[in-house]
C-alpha positions in Angstrom: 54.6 133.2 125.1 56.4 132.4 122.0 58.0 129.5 120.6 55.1 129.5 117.3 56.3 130.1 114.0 53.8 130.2 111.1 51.2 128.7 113.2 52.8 125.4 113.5 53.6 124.0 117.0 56.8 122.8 117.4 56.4 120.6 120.5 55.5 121.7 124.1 55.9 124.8 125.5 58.0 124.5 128.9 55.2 125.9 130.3 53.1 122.6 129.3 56.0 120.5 130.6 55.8 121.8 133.6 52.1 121.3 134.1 52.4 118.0 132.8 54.6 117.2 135.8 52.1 118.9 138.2 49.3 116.8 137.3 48.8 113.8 135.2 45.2 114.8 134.6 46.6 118.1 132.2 49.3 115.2 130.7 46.7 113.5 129.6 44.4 116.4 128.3 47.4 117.7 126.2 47.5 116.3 122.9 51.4 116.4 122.8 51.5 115.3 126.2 49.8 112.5 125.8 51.2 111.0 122.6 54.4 111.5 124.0 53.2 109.3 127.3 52.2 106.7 125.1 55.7 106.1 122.9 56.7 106.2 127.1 54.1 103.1 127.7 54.9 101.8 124.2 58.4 101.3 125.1 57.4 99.0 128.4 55.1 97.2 126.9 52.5 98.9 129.0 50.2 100.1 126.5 47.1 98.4 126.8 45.8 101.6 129.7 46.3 104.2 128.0 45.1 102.1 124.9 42.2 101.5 126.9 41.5 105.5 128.2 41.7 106.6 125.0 39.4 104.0 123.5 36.8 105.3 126.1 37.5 109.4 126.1 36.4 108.3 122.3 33.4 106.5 123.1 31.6 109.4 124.9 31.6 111.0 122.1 30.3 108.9 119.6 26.4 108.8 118.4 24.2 107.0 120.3 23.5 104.6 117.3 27.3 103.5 117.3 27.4 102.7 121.1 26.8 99.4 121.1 29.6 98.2 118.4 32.0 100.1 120.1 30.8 99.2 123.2 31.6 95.4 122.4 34.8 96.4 120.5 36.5 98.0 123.7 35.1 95.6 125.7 36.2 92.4 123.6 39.9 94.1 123.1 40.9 95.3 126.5 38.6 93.8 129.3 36.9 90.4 128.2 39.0 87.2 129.6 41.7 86.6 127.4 41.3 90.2 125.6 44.1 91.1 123.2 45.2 94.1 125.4 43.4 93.1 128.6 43.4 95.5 131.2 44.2 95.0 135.0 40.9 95.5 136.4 39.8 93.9 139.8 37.3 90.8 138.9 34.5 92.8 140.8 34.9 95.2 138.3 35.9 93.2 135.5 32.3 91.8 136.2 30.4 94.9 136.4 31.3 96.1 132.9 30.3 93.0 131.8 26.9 93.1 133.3 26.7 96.4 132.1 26.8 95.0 128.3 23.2 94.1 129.3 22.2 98.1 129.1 24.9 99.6 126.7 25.1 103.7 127.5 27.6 106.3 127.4 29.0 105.4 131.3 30.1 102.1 130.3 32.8 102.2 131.1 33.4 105.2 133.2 34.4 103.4 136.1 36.7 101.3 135.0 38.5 104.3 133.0 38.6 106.3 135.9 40.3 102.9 137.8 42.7 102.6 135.2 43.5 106.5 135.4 44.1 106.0 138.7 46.4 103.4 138.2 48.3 105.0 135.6 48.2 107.8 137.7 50.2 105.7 140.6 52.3 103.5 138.7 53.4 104.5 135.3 53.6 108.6 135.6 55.8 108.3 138.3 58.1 106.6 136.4 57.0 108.8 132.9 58.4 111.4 134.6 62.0 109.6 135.3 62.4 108.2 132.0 64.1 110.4 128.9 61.1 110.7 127.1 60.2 113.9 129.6 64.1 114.8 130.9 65.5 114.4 127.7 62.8 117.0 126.4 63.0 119.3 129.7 66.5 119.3 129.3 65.7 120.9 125.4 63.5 123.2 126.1 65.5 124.6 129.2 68.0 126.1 126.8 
């Protein structure tokens, strides 16, 4: 489908739009999609999860030597008490990931991303999906 000029993108296709709706998992693998989700959390102060998820969809792929640094980074800015961005993570698993500082690997912090999806997935998509940032751009790309 068309809509590329010169090989520059110029925003979502309605096609994407409408998969974004379908499922927050493909919101979150688009690239527009999910930059545009987090002006959405930006602008409700929200930020800190999606902060969070991208901090660890970067992690697992980072070298093994840089684990650890990383590890402590994400863990000392979003789930530590009195982090700068902390999370809302049950204190069962608030604990966990800090036990699992102990033995540093690439799941860190799988389970708590995955929670945090999950709660993203509940809470703020819901209401991504209300708020002008997606109608104002369905209501563009309808024309």
């Amino acid at each position: 489908s068309g809509g590329e000029k010169g090989g520059k993108s110029s925003g979502p296709t309605p096609e994407a739009l409408v998969a974004w709706s379908k499922s927050f998992s493909s919101l979150l693998r688009d690239k527009d999609g999910l930059n545009l989700f987090k002006e959405f959390l930006h602008s409700e102060f929200s930020q800190e999860n999606i902060e969070f998820w991208i901090a660890c969809e970067e992690y697992k792929s980072l070298k093994h030597d840089q684990l650890e640094n990383n590890a402590r980074r994400i863990f000392e800015e979003f789930i530590a008490e009195h982090a700068p961005m902390q999370i809302n993570l049950e204190a069962d698993m608030r604990r966990s990931v800090a036990l699992s500082m102990n033995s540093i690997d690439r799941h860190t912090f799988e389970n708590a991303q995955r929670r945090i999806q999950a709660l993203m997935a509940k809470d703020s998509y819901p209401r991504f999906l209300e708020s002008r940032f997606y109608t104002d751009l369905l209501g563009h790309r309808k024309h």
